[in-house]
C-alpha positions, -999 to +999 in steps of 0.1 A: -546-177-137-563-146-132-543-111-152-529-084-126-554-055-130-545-028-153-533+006-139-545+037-165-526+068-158-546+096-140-555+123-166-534+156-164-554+184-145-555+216-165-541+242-149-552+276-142-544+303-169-522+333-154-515+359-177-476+363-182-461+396-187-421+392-202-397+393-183-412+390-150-416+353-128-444+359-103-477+370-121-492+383-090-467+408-081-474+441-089-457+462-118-429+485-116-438+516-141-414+541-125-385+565-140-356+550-139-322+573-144-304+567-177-270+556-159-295+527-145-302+515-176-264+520-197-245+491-179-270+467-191-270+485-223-237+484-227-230+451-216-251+432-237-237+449-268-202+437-256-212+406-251-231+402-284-197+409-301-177+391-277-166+410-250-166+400-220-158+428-201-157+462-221-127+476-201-101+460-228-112+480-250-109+514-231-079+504-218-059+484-246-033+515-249-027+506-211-025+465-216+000+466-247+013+503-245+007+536-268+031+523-301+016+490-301-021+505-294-018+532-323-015+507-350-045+480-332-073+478-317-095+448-304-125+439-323-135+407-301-128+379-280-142+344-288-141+318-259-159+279-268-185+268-261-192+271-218-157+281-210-144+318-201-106+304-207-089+294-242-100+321-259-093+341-296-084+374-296-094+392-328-077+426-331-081+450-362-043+461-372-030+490-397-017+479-427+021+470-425+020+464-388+003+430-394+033+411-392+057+428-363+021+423-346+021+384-358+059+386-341+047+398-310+019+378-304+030+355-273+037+394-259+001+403-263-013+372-251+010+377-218-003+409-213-040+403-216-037+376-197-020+392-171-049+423-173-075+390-172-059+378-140-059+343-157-052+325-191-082+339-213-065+341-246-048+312-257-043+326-296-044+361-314-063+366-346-051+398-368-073+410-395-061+442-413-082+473-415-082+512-406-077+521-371-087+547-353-064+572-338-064+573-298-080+600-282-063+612-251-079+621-222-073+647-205-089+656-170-109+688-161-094+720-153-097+722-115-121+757-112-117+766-074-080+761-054-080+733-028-090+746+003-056+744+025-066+725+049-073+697+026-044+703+001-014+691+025-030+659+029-032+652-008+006+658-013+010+628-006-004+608-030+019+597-058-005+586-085-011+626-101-045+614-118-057+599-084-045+634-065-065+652-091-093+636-091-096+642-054-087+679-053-118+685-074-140+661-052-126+681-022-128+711-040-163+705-047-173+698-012-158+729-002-178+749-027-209+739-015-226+756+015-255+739+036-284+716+016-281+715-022-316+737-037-337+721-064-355+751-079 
């Protein structure tokens, strides 16, 4: 009986050394060093530190006196949101309340967990955490003082808008417009 011949595996062939640079896939494709405009660069900023500390979208915080109200918001805000492992659902909602609010806030947490949820669209939070510390007091915004009248022309159409921040917002874009005469001049 003669032994099957004996197969050696084909040695690996090097392969060629292409300088890397971080960040970028294709080593051959040229490099980008242009100006890039700060309010390029923010969202990304932003949105990492978010999600380093847990949030997954940054709006709950700007607008937590909107999702539980101003009482509620005066005495909390939301320090982070913890989902497990893989999942964007069934998360922990850490929130930061006053001193003696702790427990009405312990009393109303099925109410706060409805409400984020509901500004989620779907059931993120599952449990709220409350850790007692100093909050901040809200600072109201306010919008700008409109500086030119809204041409008339444009003004009737607007009356009809309900929502008063919306309706201001565009008298000053339309106001704006209407300030402006031919190309804009870069001096």
């Amino acid at each position: 009986m003669s032994k099957p011949p004996v197969s050696l595996p084909k040695p690996a062939t090097p392969k060629p050394a292409t300088k890397r640079i971080k960040g970028r896939t294709d080593p051959d494709a040229p490099r980008e060093n242009r100006s890039r405009a700060v309010a390029e660069l923010l969202p990304a900023i932003g949105g990492a530190a978010f999600r380093r500390f847990g949030f997954v979208q940054s709006s709950i915080v700007s607008r937590w006196p909107e999702i539980v109200g101003a009482k509620l918001a005066g005495a909390s805000i939301p320090e982070s949101i913890r989902f497990p492992v893989g999942k964007k659902q069934d998360g922990v909602l850490t929130l930061t309340v006053r001193g003696a609010h702790a427990p009405m806030m312990q009393h109303i947490a099925p109410e706060i967990i409805e409400r984020v949820n509901r500004f989620f669209g779907y059931a993120a939070i599952v449990k709220v955490a409350i850790r007692q510390g100093e909050v901040a007091a809200p600072v109201p915004r306010k919008a700008p003082p409109s500086l030119r009248p809204v041409p008339v022309d444009l003004g009737m159409s607007l009356k009809g808008i309900a929502d008063p921040e919306l309706r201001a917002v565009l008298e000053s874009l339309a106001a704006g417009v209407a300030s402006t005469h031919g190309l804009p001049r870069i001096n």
